[in-house]
N, C-alpha and C positions, 0 to 999 in steps of 0.2 A: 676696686674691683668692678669691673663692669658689669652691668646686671639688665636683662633684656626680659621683655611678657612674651609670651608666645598666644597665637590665639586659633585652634583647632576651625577646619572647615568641614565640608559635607563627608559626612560618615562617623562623625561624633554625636548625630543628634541622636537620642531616645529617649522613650517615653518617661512621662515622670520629669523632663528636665525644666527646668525654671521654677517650679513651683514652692521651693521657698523662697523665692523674689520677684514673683508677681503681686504680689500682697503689698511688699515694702515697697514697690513703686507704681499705685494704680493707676496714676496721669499717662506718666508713658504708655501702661499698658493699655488702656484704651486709647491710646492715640493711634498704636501699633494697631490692632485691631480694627480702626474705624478706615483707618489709609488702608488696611489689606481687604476690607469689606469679611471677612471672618473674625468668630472666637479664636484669638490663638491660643489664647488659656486653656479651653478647652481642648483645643488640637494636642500641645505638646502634652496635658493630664494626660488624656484618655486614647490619644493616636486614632480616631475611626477611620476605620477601613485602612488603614496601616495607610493613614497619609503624608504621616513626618517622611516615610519614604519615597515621595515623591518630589524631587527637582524642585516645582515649582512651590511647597509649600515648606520642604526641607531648608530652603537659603533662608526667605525671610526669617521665620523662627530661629532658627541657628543664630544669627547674625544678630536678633533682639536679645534674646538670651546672655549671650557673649558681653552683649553693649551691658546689660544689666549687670552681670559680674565687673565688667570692669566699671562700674559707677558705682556700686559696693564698695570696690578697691578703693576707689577716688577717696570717697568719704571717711573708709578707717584710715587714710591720711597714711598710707604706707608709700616705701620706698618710690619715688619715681624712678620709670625706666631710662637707660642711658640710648636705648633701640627699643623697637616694637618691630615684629614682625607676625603673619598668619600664614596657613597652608591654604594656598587655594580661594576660597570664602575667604576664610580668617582676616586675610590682607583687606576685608574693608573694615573690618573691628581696627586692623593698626590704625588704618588712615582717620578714622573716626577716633581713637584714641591719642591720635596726632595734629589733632584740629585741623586735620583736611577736608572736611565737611562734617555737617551738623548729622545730627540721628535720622532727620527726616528725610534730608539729602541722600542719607544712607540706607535708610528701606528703601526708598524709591528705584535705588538704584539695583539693590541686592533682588527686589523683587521683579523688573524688568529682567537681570540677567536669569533668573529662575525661570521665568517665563518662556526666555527664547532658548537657555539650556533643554529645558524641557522639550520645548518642540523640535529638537533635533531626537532621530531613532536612528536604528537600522547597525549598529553596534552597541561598543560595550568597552570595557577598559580591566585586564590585569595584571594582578601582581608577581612581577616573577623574581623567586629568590636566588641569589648566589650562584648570577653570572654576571659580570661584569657588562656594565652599559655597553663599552665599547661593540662588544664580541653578538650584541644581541642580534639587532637589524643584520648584521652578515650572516649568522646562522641561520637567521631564515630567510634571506636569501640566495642562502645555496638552496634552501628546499621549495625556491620558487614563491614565495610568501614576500609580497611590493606593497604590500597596503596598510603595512603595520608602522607606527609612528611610536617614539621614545616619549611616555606625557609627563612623567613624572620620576624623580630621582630623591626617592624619601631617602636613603641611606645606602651606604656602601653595599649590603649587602639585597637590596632590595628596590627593585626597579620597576616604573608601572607602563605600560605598551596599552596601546589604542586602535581600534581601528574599526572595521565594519566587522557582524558578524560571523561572515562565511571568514573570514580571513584569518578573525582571529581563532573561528573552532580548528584551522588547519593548525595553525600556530601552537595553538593545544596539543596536536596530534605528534606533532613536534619534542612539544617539551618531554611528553609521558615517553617516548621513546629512547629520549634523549635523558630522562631520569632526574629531569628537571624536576626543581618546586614550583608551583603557580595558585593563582587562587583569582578565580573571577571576581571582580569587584561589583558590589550589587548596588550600578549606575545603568542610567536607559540608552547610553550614547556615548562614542570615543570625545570625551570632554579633552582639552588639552592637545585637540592634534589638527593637521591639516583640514577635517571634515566638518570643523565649526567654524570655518570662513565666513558661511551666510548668519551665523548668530553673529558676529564679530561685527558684520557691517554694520546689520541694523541696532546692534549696541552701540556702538560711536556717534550715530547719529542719535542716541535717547542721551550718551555722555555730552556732547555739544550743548545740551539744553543748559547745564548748570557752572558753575562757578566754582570754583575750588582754590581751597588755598593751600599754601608751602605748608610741610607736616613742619609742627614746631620741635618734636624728636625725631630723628632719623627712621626712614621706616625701610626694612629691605624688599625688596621687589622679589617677587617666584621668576620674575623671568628673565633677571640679572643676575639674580643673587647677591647682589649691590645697592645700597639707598638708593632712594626713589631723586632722579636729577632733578635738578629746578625745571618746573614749567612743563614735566614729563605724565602729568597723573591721568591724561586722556589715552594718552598710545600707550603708556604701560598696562592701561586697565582692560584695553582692547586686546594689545596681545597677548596680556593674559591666557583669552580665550583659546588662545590657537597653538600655545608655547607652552613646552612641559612645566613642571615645576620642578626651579632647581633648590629643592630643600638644600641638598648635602652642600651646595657651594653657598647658603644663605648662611648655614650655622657654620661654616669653614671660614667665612670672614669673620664672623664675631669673635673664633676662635683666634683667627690672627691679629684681631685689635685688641685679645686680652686671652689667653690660654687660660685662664682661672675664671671664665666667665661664668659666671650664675643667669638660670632662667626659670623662669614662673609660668608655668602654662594656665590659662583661662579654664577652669571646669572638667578639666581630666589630665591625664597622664601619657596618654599616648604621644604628643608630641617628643616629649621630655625622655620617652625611650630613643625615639631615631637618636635625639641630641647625642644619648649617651653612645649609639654604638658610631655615630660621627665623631664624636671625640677619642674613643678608642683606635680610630683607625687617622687621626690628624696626625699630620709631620709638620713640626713648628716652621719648620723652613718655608712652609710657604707664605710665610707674612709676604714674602714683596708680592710674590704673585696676587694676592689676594686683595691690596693694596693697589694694586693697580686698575 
C-alpha cells in the first residue's frame, strides 16, 4: 500500500507550536534563530504582537517547525514515505525531506520568499465554497469582475481566488447575492496569482544562488500536481509563486498510483480532511489520465 507525509503551509502556524521540540533539538534551534537574526522560540511560545501572523515571520517558523517533526519521525525510525508532498510552504518541508537541499538551504530560502511575499499588498485571497472551479471566473465575469485569478484548489468542494482588493470586495458582493459560501482568508496579498510576478522574479534570481539536488523520493509539485521533473526545482519553485495550487489533482495522482493510499500529515489534520473529501469524490478511471 502506498503511503505518503503530507506537510501543512501558511495558515497552520499557532501559538504554542514547536514547543515540545525545541528542547530536543537545541543546535538546530539556535542555528535557526541565529540565520533569522530573532528568538524564534520565543516568537512561536508567546506570538508578540501577533507576529506568527505575518508572512514574513510565519514561513520561517512554520517551515522549522515542520523540519523538526519530521526529524522526530526520522528518528522513531518509522515507515518511510513511498511520496512526499506539502501545500503551498509545506512543499519545501517535501524537498527537504527529499534530500533536495539541506535545512540551511531551506530557511534561506523559505525566509527570502517570506520576505518578498510579504512585501507584496494591495489584496487578499478567498475561500469560496461549493462552486465548481470551472463556473467561477465566468460568473464573475458576467458581473464585470477581470481581476480575480483561480490560486488555489484544496478540494472538490472548496476553491481559493485572488486578487487585489477592490476586486475582490465586488467579488464578495457577488457571492452574498448569489448565496454563495466564502470566507476571506487572513493573508496580506493575492499569493498564488498573476500579481506576484515581481516577487517571482527576484525569487529566481535569490533560487540561482544554490544547488540542489534530485528528491530521492518523489515529491509532487502544487503546480503540476505531478513529481517534481529532473532538473525542474528552480522553475517549479518560481512558479510556484504565481500558479494556484492544485491540491485536488496532487492527491488524484496518489489516488491513481494506489486507491488504498494512506497519508500522514506533519503536526495537524487539516490536510488529511481535503484528502478525505478528494477521495470521496475520486473516479478510479482516471488512473490513465492521471498517469499521464
Amino acid at each position: 500500500m502506498v503511503f505518503a507525509v503530507l506537510f501543512p503551509g501558511q495558515g497552520a502556524q499557532m501559538k504554542g507550536m514547536g514547543t515540545e521540540l525545541f528542547g530536543r533539538y537545541p543546535g538546530i534551534t539556535r542555528f535557526a534563530c541565529d540565520l533569522l537574526g530573532y528568538d524564534l522560540v520565543a516568537l512561536c511560545r508567546d506570538n508578540p504582537d501577533n507576529r506568527l501572523a505575518r508572512t514574513e515571520y510565519t514561513q520561517p517558523a512554520l517551515f522549522t517547525v515542520n523540519a523538526l517533526h519530521m526529524f522526530e519521525r526520522t528518528h522513531r525510525e518509522e515507515r518511510e514515505p513511498d511520496f512526499l508532498l506539502g501545500h503551498s510552504l509545506g512543499e519545501y518541508n517535501a524537498l527537504l525531506a527529499a534530500g533536495a537541499f539541506d535545512f540551511e538551504t531551506g530557511l534561506r530560502l523559505v525566509q527570502k520568499r517570506g520576505e518578498l511575499m510579504a512585501s507584496a499588498s494591495g489584496g487578499g485571497m478567498t475561500a469560496v465554497m461549493d462552486v465548481p472551479a470551472s463556473r467561477l471566473l465566468d460568473m464573475l465575469g458576467a458581473d464585470g469582475i477581470e481581476g480575480i485569478d483561480l490560486a488555489g484548489f484544496n478540494s472538490p468542494g472548496q476553491t481559493v481566488i485572488a486578487g487585489p482588493a477592490e476586486e475582490l470586495r465586488a467579488a464578495h458582493d457577488v457571492f452574498r447575492r448569489r448565496g454563495i459560501r466564502f470566507a476571506p482568508l487572513n493573508v496580506s496579498a493575492p499569493f498564488h496569482s498573476r500579481y506576484m510576478e515581481p516577487a517571482r522574479a527576484e525569487f529566481e534570481r535569490h533560487l540561482r544562488r544554490f544547488t540542489f539536488r534530485e528528491p530521492t523520493v518523489p515529491v509532487i509539485a502544487n503546480v503540476t500536481g505531478r513529481p517534481y521533473a529532473r532538473g525542474s526545482i528552480v522553475q517549479t519553485l518560481c512558479d510556484q509563486l504565481v500558479e494556484p495550487v492544485r491540491w485536488v489533482d496532487s492527491i488524484r495522482h496518489l489516488l491513481a498510483v494506489d486507491p488504498r493510499v494512506t497519508c500522514e500529515e506533519i503536526g495537524g489534520r487539516a490536510l488529511l480532511r481535503m484528502v478525505d473529501r478528494i477521495r470521496d469524490d475520486f473516479v478510479p478511471d482516471r488512473l490513465s489520465e492521471a498517469r499521464n
